[in-house]
C-alpha positions in Angstrom: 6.6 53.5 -33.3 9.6 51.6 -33.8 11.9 53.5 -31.8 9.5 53.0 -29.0 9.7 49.5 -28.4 12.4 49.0 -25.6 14.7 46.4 -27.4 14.9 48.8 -30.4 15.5 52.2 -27.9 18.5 50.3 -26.5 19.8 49.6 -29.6 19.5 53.0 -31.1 20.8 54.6 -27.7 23.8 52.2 -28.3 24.4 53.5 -31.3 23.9 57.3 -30.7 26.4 56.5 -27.5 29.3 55.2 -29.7 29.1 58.3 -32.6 30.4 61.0 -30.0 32.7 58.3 -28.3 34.0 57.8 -31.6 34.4 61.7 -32.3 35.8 62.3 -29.1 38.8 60.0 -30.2 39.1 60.9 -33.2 39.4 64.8 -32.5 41.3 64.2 -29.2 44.6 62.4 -31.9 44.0 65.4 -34.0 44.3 68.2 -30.7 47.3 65.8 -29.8 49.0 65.9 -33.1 48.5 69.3 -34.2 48.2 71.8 -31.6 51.7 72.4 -29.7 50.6 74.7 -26.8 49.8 72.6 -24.0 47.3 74.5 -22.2 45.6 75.1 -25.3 46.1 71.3 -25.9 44.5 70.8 -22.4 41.6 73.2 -23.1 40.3 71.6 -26.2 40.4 68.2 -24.8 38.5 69.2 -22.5 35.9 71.1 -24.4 36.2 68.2 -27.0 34.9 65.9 -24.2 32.7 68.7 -22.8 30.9 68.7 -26.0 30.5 65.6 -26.9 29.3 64.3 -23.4 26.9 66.7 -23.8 25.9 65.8 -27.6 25.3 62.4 -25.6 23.5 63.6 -23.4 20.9 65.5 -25.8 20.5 62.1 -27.7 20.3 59.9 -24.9 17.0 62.3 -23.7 15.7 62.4 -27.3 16.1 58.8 -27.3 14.3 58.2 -24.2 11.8 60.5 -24.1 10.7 58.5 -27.8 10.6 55.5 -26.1 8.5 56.2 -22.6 5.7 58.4 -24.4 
């Protein structure tokens, strides 16, 4: 029930937004640093944003579909 009231939803999809933003960062300094081979370097960055656009994406619809029904 709480999740459903609109001002809450917002506020949880904010949050559930800014954890993969957050990863994607955080994993896209560690790609940078450590891995030397740039088209592997180019291939994990973008599965690392691949992945967590799409981690998003599954919370944002979790999120949502809690709040309409």
């Amino acid at each position: 029930g709480w999740a459903a009231d609109p001002i809450n939803a917002v506020l949880v999809l904010l949050a559930v937004g800014a954890s993969p933003h957050h990863m994607r960062l955080g994993m896209q300094v560690v790609v940078e640093d450590y891995i030397a081979k740039h088209s592997t370097k180019n291939v994990l960055l973008v599965l690392n944003t691949f992945i967590c656009v799409a981690l998003f994406a599954a919370a944002a619809y979790a999120v949502l579909k809690i709040a309409i029904s």
